[in-house]
N, C-alpha and C positions, 0 to 999 in steps of 0.2 A: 801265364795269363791267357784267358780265351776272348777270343776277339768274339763280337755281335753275331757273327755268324756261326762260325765253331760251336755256340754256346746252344744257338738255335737247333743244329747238327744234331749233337747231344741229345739234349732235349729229348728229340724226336727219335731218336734211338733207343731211350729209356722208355718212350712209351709204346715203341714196335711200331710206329708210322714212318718210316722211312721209305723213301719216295712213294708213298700213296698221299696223295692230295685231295682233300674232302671236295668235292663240287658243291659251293654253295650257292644256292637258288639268287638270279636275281630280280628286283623288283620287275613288272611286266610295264613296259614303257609308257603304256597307254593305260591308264585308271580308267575304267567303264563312266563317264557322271553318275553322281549321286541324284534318283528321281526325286523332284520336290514334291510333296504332298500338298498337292489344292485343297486349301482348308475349303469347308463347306461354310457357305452362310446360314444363319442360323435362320431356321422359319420360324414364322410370326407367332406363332404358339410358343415353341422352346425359348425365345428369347422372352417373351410375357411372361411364361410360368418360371425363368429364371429372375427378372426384374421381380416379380413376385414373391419369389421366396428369399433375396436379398431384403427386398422390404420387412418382410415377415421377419426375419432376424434382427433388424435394429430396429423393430418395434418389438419385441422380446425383451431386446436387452435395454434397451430405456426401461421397460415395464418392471424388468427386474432390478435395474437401480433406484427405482423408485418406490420400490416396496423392501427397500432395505432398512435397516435398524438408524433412526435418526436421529441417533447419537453417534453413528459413526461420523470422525469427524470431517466438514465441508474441505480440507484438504485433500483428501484421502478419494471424497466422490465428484467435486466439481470436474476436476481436466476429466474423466472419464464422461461426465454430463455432457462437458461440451463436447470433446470430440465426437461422441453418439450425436451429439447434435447436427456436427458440422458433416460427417457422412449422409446423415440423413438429407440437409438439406441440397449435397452435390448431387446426389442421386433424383431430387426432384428435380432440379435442373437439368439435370439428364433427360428424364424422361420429358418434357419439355421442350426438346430440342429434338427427340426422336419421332418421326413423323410416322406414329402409330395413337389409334387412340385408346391408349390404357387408362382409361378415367377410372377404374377401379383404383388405383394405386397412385396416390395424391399426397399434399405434405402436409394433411392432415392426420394419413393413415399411417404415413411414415414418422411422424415424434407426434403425436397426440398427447395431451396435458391429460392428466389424471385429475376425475373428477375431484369437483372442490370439497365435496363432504369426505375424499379420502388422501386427500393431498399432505405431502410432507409434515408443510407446518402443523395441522391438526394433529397424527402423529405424534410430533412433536409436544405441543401443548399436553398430551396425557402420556408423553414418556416420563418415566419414573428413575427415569437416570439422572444424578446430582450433576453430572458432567456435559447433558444435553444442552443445555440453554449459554454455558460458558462456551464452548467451543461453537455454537454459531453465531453468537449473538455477541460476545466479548463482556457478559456481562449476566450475573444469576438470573433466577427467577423470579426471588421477590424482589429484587433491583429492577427489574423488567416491567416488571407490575407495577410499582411505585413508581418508576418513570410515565408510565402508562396513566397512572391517576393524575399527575400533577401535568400531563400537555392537554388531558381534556378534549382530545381528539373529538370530533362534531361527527354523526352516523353518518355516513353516504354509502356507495355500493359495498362498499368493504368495511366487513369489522373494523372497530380501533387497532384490538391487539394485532387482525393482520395488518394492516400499514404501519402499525409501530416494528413488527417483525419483518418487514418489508424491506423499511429504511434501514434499521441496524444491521440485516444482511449485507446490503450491499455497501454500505461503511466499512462494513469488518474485512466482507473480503473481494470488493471490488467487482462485482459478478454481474454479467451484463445483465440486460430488461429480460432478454425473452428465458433466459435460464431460470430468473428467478419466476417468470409465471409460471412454471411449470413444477416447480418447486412447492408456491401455493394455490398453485391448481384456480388459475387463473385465465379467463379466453385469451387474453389481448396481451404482450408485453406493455403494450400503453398503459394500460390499467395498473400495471407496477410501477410504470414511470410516474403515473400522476399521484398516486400513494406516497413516493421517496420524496418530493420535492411538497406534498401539504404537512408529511412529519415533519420536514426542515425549518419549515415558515412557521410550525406549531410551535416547536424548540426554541426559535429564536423571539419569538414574541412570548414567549410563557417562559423562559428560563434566563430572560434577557440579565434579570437583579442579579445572575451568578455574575456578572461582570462588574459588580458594584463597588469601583477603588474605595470612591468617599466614603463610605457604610460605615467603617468604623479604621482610621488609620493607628490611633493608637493600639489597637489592636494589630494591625499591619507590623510594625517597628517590634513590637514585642516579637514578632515569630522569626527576626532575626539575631537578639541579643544571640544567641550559639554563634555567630562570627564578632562578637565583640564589635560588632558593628552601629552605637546610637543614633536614632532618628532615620535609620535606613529601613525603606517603608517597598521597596519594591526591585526589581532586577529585570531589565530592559534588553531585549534581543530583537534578532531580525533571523527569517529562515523562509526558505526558496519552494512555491509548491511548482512544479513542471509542467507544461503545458505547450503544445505540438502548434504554436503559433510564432513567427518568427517575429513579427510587428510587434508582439507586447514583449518581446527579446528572451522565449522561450522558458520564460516564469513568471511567474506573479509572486509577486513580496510580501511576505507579513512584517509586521512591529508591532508586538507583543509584550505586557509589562505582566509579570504573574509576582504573587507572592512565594515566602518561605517554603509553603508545599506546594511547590508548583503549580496554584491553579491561576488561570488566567482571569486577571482584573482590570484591563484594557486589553483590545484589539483594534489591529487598523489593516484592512487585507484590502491587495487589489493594485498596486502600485506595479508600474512598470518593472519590467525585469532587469531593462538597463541603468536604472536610479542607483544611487548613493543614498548608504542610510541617513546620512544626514543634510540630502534633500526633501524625504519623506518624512524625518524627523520634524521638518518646523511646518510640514502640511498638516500634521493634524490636531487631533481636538487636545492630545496631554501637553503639545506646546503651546499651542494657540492660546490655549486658555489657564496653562499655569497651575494646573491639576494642584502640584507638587511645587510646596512653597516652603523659605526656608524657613525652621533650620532641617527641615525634613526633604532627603534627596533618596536619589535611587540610584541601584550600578547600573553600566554599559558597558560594552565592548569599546575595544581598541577604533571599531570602524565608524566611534560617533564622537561629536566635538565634549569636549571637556566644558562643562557651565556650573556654575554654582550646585543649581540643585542636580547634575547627571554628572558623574562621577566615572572618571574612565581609568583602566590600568597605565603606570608610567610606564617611560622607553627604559628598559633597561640595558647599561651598559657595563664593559668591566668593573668600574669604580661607582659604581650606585652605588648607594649608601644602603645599609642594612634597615632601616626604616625603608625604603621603597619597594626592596625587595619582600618583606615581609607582606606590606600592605597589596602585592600583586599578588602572592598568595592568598591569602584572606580574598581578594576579591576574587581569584580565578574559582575557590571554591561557591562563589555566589552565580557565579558566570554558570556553573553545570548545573544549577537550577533550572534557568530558563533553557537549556538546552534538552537540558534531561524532557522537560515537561513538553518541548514541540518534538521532540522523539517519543514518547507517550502517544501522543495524540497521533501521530504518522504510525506508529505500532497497532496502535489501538482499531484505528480505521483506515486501513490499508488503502482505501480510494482516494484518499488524500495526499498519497504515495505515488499514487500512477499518473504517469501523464495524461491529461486531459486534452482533447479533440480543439481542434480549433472553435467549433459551433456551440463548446462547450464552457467559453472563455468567461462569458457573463454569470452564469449558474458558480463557477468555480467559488469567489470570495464569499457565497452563500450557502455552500455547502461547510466552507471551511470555517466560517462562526460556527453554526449549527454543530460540528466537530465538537470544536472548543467547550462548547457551554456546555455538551454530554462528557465532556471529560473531567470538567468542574462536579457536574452532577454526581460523577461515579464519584470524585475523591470526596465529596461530602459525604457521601452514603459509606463510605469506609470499603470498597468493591477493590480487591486487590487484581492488580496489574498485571494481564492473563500473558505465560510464558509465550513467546515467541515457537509458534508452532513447526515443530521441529521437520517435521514429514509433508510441510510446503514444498510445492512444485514450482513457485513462482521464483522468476528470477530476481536477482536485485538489483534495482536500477543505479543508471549510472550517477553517481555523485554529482551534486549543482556544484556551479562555483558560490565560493564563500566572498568574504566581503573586503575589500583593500581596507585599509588602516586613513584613520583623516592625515590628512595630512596639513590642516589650520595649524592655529596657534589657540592656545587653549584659553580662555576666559580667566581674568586674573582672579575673581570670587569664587572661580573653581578650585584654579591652584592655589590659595590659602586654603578650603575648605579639606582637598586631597592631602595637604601637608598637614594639616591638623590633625587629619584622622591617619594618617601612619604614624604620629608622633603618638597619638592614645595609642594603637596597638599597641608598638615598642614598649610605653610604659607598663599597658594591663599583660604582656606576653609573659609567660611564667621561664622563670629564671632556670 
């Protein structure tokens, strides 16, 4: 065995280095410093004729997504709108703050709006793609149009059809003011703002009768027999719209009664965010006044008192009886109606989804009818229910909370009317 050294010995033997010893260099003790390069400041020309051609660039490229095919779909071109937008306006800021006077180069010259005779929307209007008018609007052309004759919108600075194109914009995909004036080639984002809120007030005064329970209930109860369900005339929820206010407890509440196709046939929006459904339940007008009389009732959820005419699921425990459990069957398939249909309307109009501003707290419960009634409008007009676009950028917010369970004692005219009607399922249930 050769020991560490021997081996070394060897080694060097083999390779004819025996006592010659390589001198290797060592480093030099002292490193010379590295000289730092004084940057130069830049004079007033190079730095102008750079601010200048930055500017020159993102007004290119605004210019060129704005003469892009306008059917491409508002996923695909808004985050690029805006972030051109948002450069552009740091850069005016900038120059702003730089104490030169570049008054050639302004934030008007940096995102300028494209004139109105050639702006988007018009575009749009004589694009000949079937798919143009669904993906911005959530809804076809001649749906658009017919919606358009029947608010009867009154002439002021702007066309009907652009304020009706205005407002269904910013429904569908939540897109601030000043985006959208430039979109319809419009001076002011005010001018878009005051457009989106006289469509609202149009809608809600001119499409008010789609909320009409009374209109015909026998007609109501018929669109339920598919649950073996008699004299069941309606399906009662509650659902949370978000809002960046801590005071109204960071939402505002709907209570909503819709029929068998989900459209809605009451609303009640506005309620504090920290309520219980069944203190907003006896605030308004369908208890107050007894809409829904027997022997014709409606479902609810677990988080509302059981009464004669409102009809909620039992507790179920090990030993329920096969009659209750059926019957909270049958009901939970009624339950995803009203749910389905206030996920509809949050699908549909995506700014009903986002939280809103504190300043914004008042407008909210008046956007959110206006919602509603165009969602009634679509399901009458037969306008099928546009996929969930797949190539959004937009995140998803964070889930509200849902609602605790009553915790009363149920109304005895309730609980005979509940036991009745599991006792008919069990009978009509097929063997």
């Amino acid at each position: 065995m050769l020991s560490s050294s021997s081996a070394t010995a060897a080694a060097a033997t083999k390779s004819g280095s025996v006592g010659a010893k390589r001198k290797i260099p060592s480093p030099p003790s002292h490193s010379p410093p590295l000289k730092k390069k004084k940057l130069k400041p830049l004079s007033y020309s190079r730095l102008s004729h750079l601010l200048s051609l930055l500017s020159s660039s993102l007004s290119l490229s605004r210019h060129f997504l704005s003469s892009l095919d306008p059917s491409l779909p508002p996923p695909l071109s808004l985050p690029l709108d805006s972030s051109l937008l948002s450069a552009s306006l740091s850069l005016s800021r900038l120059l702003s703050l730089l104490p030169l006077p570049l008054l050639s180069i302004s934030l008007t010259s940096l995102s300028p709006s494209p004139p109105f005779t050639s702006s988007w929307f018009l575009r749009l209007l004589s694009s000949s793609s079937p798919s143009a008018f669904p993906l911005s609007f959530h809804l076809s052309r001649p749906t658009f149009y017919s919606l358009l004759q029947s608010l009867h919108l009154p002439f002021s600075t702007l066309p009907p059809e652009h304020r009706l194109g205005i407002a269904l914009f910013r429904l569908a995909h939540a897109v601030p003011f000043h985006i959208i004036a430039r979109r319809f080639g419009l001076s002011s984002p005010s001018l878009a703002c005051q457009a989106f809120y006289e469509v609202c007030h149009a809608v809600t005064t001119r499409l008010c009768h789609l909320f009409g329970f009374n209109s015909d209930i026998p007609l109501l109860t018929q669109g339920f027999h598919h649950l073996s369900l008699p004299n069941c005339c309606g399906i009662l929820g509650y659902t949370r719209f978000p809002i960046k206010h801590q005071s109204l407890g960071g939402s505002l509440i709907a209570q909503a009664l819709v029929d068998s196709n989900g459209r809605f046939i009451d609303l009640s929006i506005g309620w504090h965010g920290s309520m219980k459904p069944v203190q907003i339940l006896t605030q308004t007008n369908l208890y107050q006044t007894q809409l829904v009389t027997l022997p014709r009732y409606v479902l609810g959820g677990s988080c509302c008192p059981l009464l004669p005419w409102l009809i909620t699921p039992y507790k179920i425990g090990s030993e329920s009886p096969s009659g209750h459990v059926v019957f909270n069957q049958v009901h939970a398939c009624g339950m995803e109606i009203v749910n389905k249909a206030f996920g509809l309307v949050k699908d549909r109009w995506r700014l009903l989804g986002q939280s809103w501003k504190e300043g914004q707290a008042e407008a909210l419960p008046y956007v959110v009818v206006a919602g509603c009634l165009l969602h009634n409008f679509l399901e009458n007009c037969g306008e099928p229910v546009p996929e969930k676009v797949l190539l959004s950028t937009e995140t998803v917010p964070e889930p509200l909370p849902g609602f605790a369970d009553f915790e009363g004692e149920g109304d005895e005219g309730g609980v005979r009317m509940r036991d009745a009607l599991a006792s008919h399922l069990i009978m009509t249930r097929p063997q």
